[in-house]
N, C-alpha and C positions, 0 to 999 in steps of 0.2 A: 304276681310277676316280679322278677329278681329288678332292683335297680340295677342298671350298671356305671360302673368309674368311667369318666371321660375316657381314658385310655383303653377301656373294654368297647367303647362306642367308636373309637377310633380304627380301632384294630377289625373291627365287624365292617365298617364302613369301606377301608381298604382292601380288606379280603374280598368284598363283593366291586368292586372297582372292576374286577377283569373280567371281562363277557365269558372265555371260557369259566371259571369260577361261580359263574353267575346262569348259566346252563347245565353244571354239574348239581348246582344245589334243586331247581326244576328239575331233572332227570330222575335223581334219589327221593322225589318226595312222592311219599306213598308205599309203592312196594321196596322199594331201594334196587340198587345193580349192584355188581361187582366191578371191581377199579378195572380187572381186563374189560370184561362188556364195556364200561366207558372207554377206555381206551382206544377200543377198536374206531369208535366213530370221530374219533379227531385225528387230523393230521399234526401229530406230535408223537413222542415218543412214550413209553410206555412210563416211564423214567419222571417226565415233564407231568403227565397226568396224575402220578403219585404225589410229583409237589402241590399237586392245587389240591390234589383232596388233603394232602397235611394240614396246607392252610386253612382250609375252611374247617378241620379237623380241631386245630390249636386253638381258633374265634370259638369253636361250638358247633358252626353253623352244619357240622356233620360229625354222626358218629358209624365205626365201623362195627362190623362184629363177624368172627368167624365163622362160616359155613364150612365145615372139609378143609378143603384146602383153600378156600376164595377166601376177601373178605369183602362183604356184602356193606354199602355207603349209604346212609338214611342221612336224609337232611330230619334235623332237629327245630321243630318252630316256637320255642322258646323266643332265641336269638333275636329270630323275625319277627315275632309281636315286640318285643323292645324295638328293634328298630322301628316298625309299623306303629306304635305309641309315640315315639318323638316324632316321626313327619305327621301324624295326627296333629300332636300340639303346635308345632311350628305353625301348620297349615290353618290353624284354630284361630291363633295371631296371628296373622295375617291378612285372614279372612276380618276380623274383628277391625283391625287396624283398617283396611280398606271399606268398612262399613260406617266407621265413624267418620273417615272422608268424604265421604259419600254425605253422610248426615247434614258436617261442615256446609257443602258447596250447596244442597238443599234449599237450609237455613238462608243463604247469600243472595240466592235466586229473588228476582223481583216476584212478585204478587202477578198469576195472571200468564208467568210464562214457561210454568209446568201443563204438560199433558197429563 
């Protein structure tokens, strides 16, 4: 798996900020659609729909490719195991950090007034 620069984690992070963005990359994984087919089911413009697939396009988090005359949007899981790796480790500390509290208050407890 690719490290990524803060500013690669940053840009992934904001691209998926926006629920529709965030329903476009679910919708593409797997077989993929095409940006009309997406289109069709939001109420935005055809125009507006282009722009989130760009963005998720420029992050990674989808690539196109031409069919005929379509072009057909795959979400890429790359992206997403990097992102799914850092809330992993975050979650890791935290968990750790909240076990050694735990440990602390334990230890403090008198003798007799654990269950």
């Amino acid at each position: 798996m690719k490290a990524l620069l803060d500013d690669e984690v940053d840009a992934l992070f904001q691209a998926l900020a926006d629920r529709t963005r965030r329903d476009i990359v679910r919708r593409v994984a797997g077989e993929g659609l095409s940006v009309s087919d997406l289109a069709a089911d939001y109420d935005m413009s055809f125009a507006a729909v282009q722009k989130h697939v760009a963005v998720l396009e420029r992050v990674g988090l989808v690539t196109k490719r031409r069919v005929g005359r379509r072009q057909i949007a795959h979400a890429e899981v790359g992206p997403l195991r990097t992102i799914t790796s850092l809330l992993t480790e975050l979650e890791d500390h935290w968990v750790e950090r909240v076990q050694r509290i735990d440990d602390l208050l334990a230890e403090d407890e008198p003798a007799g007034s654990r269950d």
